[in-house]
N, C-alpha and C positions, 0 to 999 in steps of 0.2 A: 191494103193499108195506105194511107194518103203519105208521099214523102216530105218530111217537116220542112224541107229546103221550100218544096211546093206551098205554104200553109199559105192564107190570104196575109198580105204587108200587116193588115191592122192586128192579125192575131200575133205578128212578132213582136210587132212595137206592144202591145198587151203583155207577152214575156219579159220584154225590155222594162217596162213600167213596174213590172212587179215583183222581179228580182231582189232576192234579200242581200244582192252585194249591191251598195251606193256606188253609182255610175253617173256619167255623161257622157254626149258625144259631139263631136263638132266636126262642121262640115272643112271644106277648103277655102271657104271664108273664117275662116272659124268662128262661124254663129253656131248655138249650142243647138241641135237638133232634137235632143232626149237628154232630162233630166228625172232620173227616177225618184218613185218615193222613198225609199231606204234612204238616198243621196240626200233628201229634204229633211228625213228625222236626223242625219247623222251633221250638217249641218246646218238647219233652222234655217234653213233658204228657201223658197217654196219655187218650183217649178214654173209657175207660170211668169214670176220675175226674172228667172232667166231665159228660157225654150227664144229662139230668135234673138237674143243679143247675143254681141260677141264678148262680155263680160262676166267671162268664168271666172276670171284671175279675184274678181270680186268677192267669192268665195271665202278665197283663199291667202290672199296677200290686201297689206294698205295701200300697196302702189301697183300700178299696172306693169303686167310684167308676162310674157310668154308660160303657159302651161305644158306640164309636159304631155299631153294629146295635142294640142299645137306644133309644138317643134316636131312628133312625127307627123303629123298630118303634112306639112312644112316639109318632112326630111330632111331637116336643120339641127336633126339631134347631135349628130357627130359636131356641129360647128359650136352650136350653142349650149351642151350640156353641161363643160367645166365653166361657162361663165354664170349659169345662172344657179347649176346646183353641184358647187364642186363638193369633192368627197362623200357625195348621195348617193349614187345612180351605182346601176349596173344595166348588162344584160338580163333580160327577163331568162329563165326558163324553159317557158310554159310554150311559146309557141316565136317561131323568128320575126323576126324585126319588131319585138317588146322590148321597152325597156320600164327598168324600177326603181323606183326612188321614195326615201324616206326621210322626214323631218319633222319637228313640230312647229305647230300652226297656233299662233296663240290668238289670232283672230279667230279661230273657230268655239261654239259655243261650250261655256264652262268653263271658262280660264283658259282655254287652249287644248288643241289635243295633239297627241300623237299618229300620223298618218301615214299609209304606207302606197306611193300609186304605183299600177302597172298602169302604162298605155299600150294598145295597141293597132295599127293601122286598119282599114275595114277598103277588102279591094274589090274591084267591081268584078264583070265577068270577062274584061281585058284585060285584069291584075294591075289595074290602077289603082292608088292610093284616092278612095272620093271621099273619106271622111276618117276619124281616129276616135279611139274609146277609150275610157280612162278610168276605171275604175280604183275605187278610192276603199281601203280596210282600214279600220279604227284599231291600232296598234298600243294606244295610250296603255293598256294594263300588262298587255307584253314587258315594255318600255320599264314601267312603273317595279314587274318583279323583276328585272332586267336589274335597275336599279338597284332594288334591293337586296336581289343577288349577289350583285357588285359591292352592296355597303356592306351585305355581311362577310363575302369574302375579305374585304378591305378590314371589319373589324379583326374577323378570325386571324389576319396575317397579322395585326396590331398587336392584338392581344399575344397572338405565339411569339413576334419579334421583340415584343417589350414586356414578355416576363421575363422576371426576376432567377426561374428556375431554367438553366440550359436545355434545350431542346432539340430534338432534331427528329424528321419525318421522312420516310422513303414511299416511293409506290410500289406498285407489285412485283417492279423490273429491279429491285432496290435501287432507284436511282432517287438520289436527295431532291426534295421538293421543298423543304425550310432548314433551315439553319439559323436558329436565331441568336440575336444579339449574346445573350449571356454565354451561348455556346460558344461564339468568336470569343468572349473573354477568360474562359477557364478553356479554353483551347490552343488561341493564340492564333485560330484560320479563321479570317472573311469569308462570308458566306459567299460571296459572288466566285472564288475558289472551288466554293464544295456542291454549292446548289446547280443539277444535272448530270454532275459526276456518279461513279457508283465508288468512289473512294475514300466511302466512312471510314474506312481502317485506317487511312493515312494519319490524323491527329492522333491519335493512340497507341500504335505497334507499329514498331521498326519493320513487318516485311505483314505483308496481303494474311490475312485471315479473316473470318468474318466476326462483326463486334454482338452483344447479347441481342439487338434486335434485327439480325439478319437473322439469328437462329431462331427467333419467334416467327418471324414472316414465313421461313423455310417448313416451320409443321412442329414447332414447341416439340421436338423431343427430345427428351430427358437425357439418354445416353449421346447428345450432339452437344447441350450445354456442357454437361459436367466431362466432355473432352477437352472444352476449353476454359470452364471456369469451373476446376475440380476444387470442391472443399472452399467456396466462395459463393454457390448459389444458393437461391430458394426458393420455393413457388412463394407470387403476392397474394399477401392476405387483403388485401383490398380490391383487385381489378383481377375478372376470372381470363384466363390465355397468359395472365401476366407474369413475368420473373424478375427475378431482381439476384443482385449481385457488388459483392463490395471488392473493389480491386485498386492495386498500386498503378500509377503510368508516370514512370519516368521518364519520357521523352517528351512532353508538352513544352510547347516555348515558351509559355508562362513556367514552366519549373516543374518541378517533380508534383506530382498528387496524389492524395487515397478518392478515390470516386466513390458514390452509388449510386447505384444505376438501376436503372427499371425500366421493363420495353413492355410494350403491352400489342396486339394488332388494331387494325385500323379495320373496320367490315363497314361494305357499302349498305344500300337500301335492302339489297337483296339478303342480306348476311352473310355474303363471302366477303375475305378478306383480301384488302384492296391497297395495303401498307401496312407499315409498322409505324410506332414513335418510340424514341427513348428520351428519355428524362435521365440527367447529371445532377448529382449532389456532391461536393466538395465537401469530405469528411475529414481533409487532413489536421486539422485540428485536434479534432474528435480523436481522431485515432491516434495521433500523437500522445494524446492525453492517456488513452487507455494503454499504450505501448509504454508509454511512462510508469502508469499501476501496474504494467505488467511486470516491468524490471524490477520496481519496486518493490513488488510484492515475491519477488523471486532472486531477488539480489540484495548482499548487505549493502546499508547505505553508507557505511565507512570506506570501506573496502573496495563497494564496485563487485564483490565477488559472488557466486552463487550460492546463497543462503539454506536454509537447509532444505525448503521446501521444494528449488529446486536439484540439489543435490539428489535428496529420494528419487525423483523424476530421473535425471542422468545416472545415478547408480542405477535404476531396476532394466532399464534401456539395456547397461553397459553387460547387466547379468543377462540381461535376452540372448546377446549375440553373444557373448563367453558360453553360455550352455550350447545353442546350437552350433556356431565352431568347435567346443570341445575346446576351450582356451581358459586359459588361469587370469583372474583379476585380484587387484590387492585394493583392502581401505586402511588406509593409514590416519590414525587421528595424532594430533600433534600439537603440542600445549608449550607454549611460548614459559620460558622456566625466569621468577624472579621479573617478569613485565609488570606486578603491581609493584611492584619498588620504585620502575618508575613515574607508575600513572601517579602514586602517592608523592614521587618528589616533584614534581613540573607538571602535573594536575593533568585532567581528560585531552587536553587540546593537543596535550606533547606525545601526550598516548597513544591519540588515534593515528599523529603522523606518524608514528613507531608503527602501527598496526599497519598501514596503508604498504610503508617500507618492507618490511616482510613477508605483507604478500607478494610483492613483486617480486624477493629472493624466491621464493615458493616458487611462484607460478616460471620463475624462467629454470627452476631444476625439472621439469614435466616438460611430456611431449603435447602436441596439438591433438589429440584425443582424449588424452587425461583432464580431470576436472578436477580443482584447486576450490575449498569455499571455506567460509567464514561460517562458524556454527552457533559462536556465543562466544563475549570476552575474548581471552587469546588463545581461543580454541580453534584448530584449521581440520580440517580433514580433507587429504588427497583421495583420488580414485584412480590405480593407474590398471589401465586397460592391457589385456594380454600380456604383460610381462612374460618372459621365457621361464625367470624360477627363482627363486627366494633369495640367492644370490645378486640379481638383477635389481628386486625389492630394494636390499641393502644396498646396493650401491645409488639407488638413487637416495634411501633414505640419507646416506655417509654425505653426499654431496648438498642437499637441504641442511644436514647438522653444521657443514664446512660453510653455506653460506650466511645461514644465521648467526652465527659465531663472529661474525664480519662485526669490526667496530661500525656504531651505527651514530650520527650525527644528530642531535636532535637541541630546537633552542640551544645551538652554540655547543650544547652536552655531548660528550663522547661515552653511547653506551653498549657494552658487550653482552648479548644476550647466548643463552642456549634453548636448546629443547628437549622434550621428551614426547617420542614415538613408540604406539603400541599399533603392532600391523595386524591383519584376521586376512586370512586369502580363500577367495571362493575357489573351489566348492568345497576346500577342507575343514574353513572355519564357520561354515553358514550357506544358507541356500537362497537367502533372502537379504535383501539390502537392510531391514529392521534390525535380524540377530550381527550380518556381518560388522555394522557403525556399534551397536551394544559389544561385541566382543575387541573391535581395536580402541573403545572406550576406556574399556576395562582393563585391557592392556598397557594402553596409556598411561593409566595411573599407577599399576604396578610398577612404570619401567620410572615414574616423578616419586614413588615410594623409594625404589631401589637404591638412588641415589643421581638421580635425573643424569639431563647430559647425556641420554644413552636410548637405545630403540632395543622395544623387545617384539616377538612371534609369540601368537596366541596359544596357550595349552589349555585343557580341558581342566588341568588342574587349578586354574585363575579362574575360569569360569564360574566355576563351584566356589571359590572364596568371594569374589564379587556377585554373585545370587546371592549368597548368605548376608553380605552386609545391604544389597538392596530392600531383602526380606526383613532384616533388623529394623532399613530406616521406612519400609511401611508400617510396620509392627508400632516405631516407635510416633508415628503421626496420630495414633489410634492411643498410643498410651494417656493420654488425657481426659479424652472421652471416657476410659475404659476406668479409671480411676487408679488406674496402674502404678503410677507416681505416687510417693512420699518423700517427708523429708523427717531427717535426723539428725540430731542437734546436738554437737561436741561443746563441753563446755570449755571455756578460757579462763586460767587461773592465775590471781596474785598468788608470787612466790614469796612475797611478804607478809600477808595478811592469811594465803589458803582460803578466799574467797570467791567467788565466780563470777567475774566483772563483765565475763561479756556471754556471747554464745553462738557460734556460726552454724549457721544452716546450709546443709549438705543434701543434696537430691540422692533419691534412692530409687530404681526402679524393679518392681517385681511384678514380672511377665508371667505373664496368665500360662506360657508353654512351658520356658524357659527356667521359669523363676529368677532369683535375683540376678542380675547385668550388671554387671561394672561398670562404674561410671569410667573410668578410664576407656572403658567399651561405645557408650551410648553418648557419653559428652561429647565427641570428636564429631562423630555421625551430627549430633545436634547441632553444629558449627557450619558444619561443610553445607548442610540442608536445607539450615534458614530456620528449622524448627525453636534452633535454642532462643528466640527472642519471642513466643508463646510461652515452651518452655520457662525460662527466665521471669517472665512478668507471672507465672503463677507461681514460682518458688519464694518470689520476693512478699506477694502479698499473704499465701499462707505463712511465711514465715513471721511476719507481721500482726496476722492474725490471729496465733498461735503467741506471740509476745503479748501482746492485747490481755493474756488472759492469766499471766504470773503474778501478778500484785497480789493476788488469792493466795499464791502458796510462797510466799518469803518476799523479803525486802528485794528489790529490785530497783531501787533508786541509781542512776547512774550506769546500770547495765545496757549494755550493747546489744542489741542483733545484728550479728551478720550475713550476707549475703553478698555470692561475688557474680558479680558483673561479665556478660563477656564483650568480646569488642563489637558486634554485632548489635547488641543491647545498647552501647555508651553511646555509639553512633547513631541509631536510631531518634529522629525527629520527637516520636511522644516521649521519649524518656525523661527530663524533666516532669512533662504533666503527671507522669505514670508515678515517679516518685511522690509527688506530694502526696497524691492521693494513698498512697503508702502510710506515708509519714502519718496522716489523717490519722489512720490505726491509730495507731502509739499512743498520738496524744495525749495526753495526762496521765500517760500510765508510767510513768519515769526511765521509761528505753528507751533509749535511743537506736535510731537506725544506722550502719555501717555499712558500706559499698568499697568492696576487695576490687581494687583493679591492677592490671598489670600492666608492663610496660610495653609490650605491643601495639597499648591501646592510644600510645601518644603518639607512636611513628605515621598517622597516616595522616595526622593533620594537626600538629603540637597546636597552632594557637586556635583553631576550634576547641582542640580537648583542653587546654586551658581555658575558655569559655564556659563548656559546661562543668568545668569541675565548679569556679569559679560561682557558679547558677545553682550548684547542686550544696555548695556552702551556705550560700545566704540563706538556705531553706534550713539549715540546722543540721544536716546529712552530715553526717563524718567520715572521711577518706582512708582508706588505709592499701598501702601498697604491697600486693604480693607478689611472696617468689621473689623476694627483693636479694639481689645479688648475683642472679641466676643471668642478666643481660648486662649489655654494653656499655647501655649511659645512665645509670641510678641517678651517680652526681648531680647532672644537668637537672634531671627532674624532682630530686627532692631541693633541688632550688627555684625552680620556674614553676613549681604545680603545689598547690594548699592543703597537701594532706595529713591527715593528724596522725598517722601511726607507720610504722614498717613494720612489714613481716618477716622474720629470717625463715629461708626455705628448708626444707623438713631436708634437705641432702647435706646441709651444713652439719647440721645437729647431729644426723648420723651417721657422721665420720670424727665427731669431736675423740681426742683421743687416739686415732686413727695412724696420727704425725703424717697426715697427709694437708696440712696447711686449715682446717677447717676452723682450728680454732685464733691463728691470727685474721682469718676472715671476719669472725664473728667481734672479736675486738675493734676491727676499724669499724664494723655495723654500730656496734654500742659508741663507740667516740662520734659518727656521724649524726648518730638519733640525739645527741647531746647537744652537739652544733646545732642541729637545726631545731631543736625543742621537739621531738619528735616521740612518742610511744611507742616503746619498741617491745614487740611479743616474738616468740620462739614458737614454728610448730613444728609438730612432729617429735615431740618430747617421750620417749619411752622409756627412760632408763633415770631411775634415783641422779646416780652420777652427774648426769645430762643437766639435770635439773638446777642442782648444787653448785657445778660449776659455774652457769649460766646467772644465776643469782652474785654469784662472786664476782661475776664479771660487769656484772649491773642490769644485766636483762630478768626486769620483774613480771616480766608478764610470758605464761607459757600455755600451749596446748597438746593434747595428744593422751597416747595409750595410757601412758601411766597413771595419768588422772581419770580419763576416762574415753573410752568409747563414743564412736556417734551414737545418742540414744536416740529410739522413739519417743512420740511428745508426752505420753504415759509417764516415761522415764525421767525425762528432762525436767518437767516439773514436780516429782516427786525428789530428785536432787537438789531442786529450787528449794523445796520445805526444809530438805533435811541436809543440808551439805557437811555432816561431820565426816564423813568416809575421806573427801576431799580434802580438809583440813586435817586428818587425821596423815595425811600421805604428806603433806608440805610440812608438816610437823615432824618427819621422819626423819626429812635428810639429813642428812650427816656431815653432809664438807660445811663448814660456815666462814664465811667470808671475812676479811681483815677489815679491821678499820680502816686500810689504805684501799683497799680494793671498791667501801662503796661509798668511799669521798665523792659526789659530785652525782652521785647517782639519784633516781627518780625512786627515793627510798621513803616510804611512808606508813608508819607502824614497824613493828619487830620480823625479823624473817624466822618464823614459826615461832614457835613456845620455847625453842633454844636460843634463838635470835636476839641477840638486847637489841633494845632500840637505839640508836645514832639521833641524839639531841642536833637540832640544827647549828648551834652554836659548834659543837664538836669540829663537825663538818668543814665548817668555817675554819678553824684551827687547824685542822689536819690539813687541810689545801694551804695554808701560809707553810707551815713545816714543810711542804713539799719544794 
């Protein structure tokens, strides 16, 4: 085989010529010796314009100027390489004494290109330098994605360094590779700090641990998060490898914060993963917000205290570890005694400061494990954990009674309050937080029954009395529905005439179990339940409507229905409306409508309730005051309030007789209804006597046994037709009154059939004689 060193000269220069890498070569003149074709297409130079000149630079520059196959040919490269291509050159590689240099050439065809030459010397077989070759690679689209490499990383860093959302990226070694802008600001570290380091933990935790996206980089698994972010993570439902996690850092030099955070990995071309990133969201708002609904929704907002929702939640807790210690817990409910007296003098505002004040008495007789809350109104309920024994109970409860009892300052007011505590201790009063709060409930009220001011211990015996009255007041919410309710109609009688001038309606209730209930039984429940104002508005209008329908059976002109009112009802918003449309009934049927109220009903807001009574005049409604003498300020009110009748309480009347004072009471009543122009009726009339007297004394208007029973409406209006029985009873009595006794009196007609009549003029004369 021929040695290719041996080939004939022209078959090399034929290799030279045909070579797919563009070349030249110059001799030690540096005239160009070889210029090949590749070197022709790649600059549009054609070969036989250059071969024998020494104008390579031609090529390649506007001005003449040394090439680098010149300067080795020359061996001038050491001297002249930083003058002519500083920052280009190096050592070639490929074989010694090359060298390589890169630039772009805008003289070459196309706008310019980018070019890359090696030179290198050509020695003879003395190892003389006799010529240099220079071969030239078109590097332009290197250059080009070079570039764009460049531009996308430049975007990529742009885009990561000026988003909006904190970022931050590590590589495999977790060593920070970005840190951007928003990161430095919800962090309060410069990136040029973090970016190289591996001390992501530093901006976040006081000592080295690793943050959510080292433990994604480390191998995502499950039991290495939830060591560090227990009951804070969760897989992302958007990005698969990815977690997320919501967490406090109070250490940031910008300030405390709630983050969310989500790391995801970073996987190269191959799909291994080559980094992480995590992503920062500032949630402290947010969650402020929610931690606000959370108190809120778990705290009273007077008080600050734990409401009942969370109460339940801390009581069933405090019952976990009393059972499994085998330790005693107490709930004490505890009912602030006479607090609406003063929400009713000095209004809600003065209230609630009272209520805020007394929880602090509370809460400083408890230990730091016991739970103090606010249930409803001026209801508390303590929860004191482990106590030693029922003794221990009491002495704390003795000490809450001793604080409350503390005069209390309120708008400038100096007020003394008490309490009433009913205690239920686990595990003897209850197993469960629901029955233990129901059983020191119930307790509770017994010990504000008993005669408050006082704490009582749960017996099984209260149990059973408070079931029975709950079971009553389900029973009685059903009573309406059920048709269970009636009403029955006593009538009201002149003592003068024996005529029936008015007629009060009385609720009845007969229970589909029980049968009849005493109202003295079911009206109290009706009060305390909210029920009596349903209640109430259907007594009103069957009674109404049941008046509606006596024109049929006897003269009824000027007669009354009554019905009484409770304070629940007067106070009530619709009452007004409710009443006219009441009234509506009646109309043209010559009744009138009556509204019984009593004097508790003015203590909680005299000049409201003088407003609506006032409201409840102009409609034509007629006032009458019961139980009149029975309270403290009659006086005041049969002066300030527009009522047209008093009622003497049925305990006067039967004690008349008695010489227990009942009948100079009823004397100043008669002298007051005089003063004020007032109708004055007696109830509770059972005895002839009673009657007699009463008449004597000037009270013509009476109700009760003696005349008659409450009837049913059967009854009532067949008395309407027929009232001789009635008249036949006022025509009985027997004591009759003096001429002095009913000078001045509201005397009109004869008192019965034995009665003479008192001419006005009489009247008139007997009061001058006097």
């Amino acid at each position: 085989m021929t040695d290719i060193v041996n080939l004939p000269a022209e078959w090399r220069e034929c290799a030279l010529a045909n070579s797919p890498i563009p070349s030249f070569v110059v001799d030690r003149e540096h005239r160009i010796c070889h210029w090949n074709r590749a070197l022709e297409r790649l600059l549009g130079v054609d070969a036989a314009s250059m071969i024998g000149t020494t104008n390579a630079w031609t090529a390649f520059y506007d001005a003449e100027r040394l090439t680098l196959a010149e300067l080795v040919v020359d061996g001038k490269v050491d001297e002249r390489l930083e003058e002519l291509y500083p920052g280009q050159y190096r050592r070639s590689v490929v074989s010694p004494g090359s060298w390589e240099i890169e630039g772009h050439f805008p003289k070459v065809q196309d706008g310019g290109r980018w070019l890359a030459f090696v030179a290198a010397p050509l020695l003879d077989a003395d190892g003389r330098v006799y010529a240099a070759i220079q071969s030239i690679r078109d590097i332009t689209a290197e250059k080009e994605a070079e570039k764009a490499r460049q531009h996308s990383e430049h975007l990529l860093h742009e885009i990561f360094d000026g988003c909006p959302v904190p970022m931050l990226a590590f590589d495999a070694e977790h060593q920070i590779t970005h840190w951007n802008r928003a990161c430095t600001a919800i962090t309060g570290v410069p990136a040029h700090e973090m970016i190289g380091t591996r001390g992501q933990w530093r901006p976040f935790y006081p000592s080295q641990r690793p943050i959510l996206a080292d433990l994604v980089l480390d191998g995502n698994e499950e039991s290495a998060i939830a060591h560090w972010y227990s009951g804070k993570y969760a897989h992302s439902t958007q990005i698969p490898g990815a977690w997320e996690a919501i967490d406090h850092f109070p250490h940031f030099k910008s300030g405390a914060r709630w983050l969310y955070i989500t790391a995801a990995p970073i996987h190269g071309e191959d799909g291994r993963m080559v980094g992480a990133v995590e992503t920062l969201q500032d949630v402290t708002a947010q969650k402020s917000y929610e931690i606000e609904l959370e108190h809120q929704a778990n705290h009273d907002a007077t008080t600050g205290l734990p409401n009942r929702v969370l109460l339940n939640d801390r009581l069933s807790q405090v019952l976990a570890h009393c059972c499994r210690e085998e330790r005693l817990a107490a709930v004490v409910s505890i009912d602030l005694d006479n607090f609406n007296a003063v929400n009713c003098a000095l209004g809600h505002t003065a209230g609630d400061e009272l209520l805020r004040m007394m929880a602090r008495r509370i809460q400083a007789c408890t230990r730091e494990g016991d739970t103090v809350a606010r249930v409803e109104g001026d209801e508390f309920v303590v929860v004191l954990y482990a106590p030693s024994d029922e003794d221990a109970v009491g002495k704390v409860l003795r000490r809450i009674a001793h604080e409350i009892a503390q005069p209390a300052v309120v708008q400038g007011e100096s007020f003394t309050l008490s309490c009433s505590c009913g205690v239920a201790m686990f595990p003897r009063d209850g197993g469960d937080a629901a029955t233990l709060l129901k059983n020191a409930a119930s307790t509770m009220l017994r010990a504000k029954e008993g005669g408050r001011s006082t704490f009582h211990f749960f017996t099984p015996a209260l149990d059973d009395r408070i079931t029975e009255r709950l079971t009553l007041e389900r029973d009685l919410r059903q009573a309406l529905e059920r048709d269970e309710l009636v009403l029955h109609y006593q009538p009201q009688i002149s003592l003068a005439t024996g005529k029936i001038v008015g007629v009060e309606a009385l609720v009845r209730w007969n229970h589909g179990r029980l049968g009849a209930v005493s109202p003295a039984k079911f009206i109290p429940l009706a009060e305390a339940s909210g029920l009596i104002i349903p209640i109430g508005r259907w007594v009103t209008e069957a009674a109404c409507i049941e008046a509606s329908k006596w024109r049929r059976y006897g003269d009824v002109d000027g007669m009354s229905i009554s019905v009484n009112l409770s304070s629940r009802q007067f106070h009530h918003a619709d009452l007004p409306d409710e009443i006219a449309r009441m009234r509506d009934i009646i109309a043209g049927t010559g009744v009138r409508l009556e509204l019984e109220l009593t004097e508790s009903m003015m203590l909680k807001d005299p000049g409201q309730a003088a407003g609506i009574m006032y409201r409840l005049k102009e409609m034509g409604i007629r006032l009458a005051m019961d139980d009149f003498g029975t309270g403290y300020s009659s006086l005041s009110y049969l002066r300030s309030f527009p009522f047209d009748m008093i009622k003497i309480d049925r305990s006067f009347v039967a004690n008349l007789g008695r010489g227990q004072g009942a009948e100079a009471i009823v004397r100043a009543i008669v002298q007051l209804s005089r003063a004020f122009d007032l109708e004055l009726i007696a109830e509770g009339v059972e005895m002839p006597e009673h009657a007699a007297w009463l008449a004597q004394e000037g009270c013509f208007l009476a109700q009760g046994y003696l005349f008659s029973k409450p009837l049913p409406a059967h009854e009532i209006r067949a008395l309407i037709a027929a009232p001789s029985r009635v008249e036949a009873i006022v025509a009985g009595l027997t004591r009759i009154p003096s001429r002095q006794d009913v000078v001045g009196a509201h005397l009109v007609g004869a008192l019965g059939n034995s009665f003479a009549p008192v001419p006005l003029a009489d009247r008139v004369l007997a009061e001058r004689a006097q």
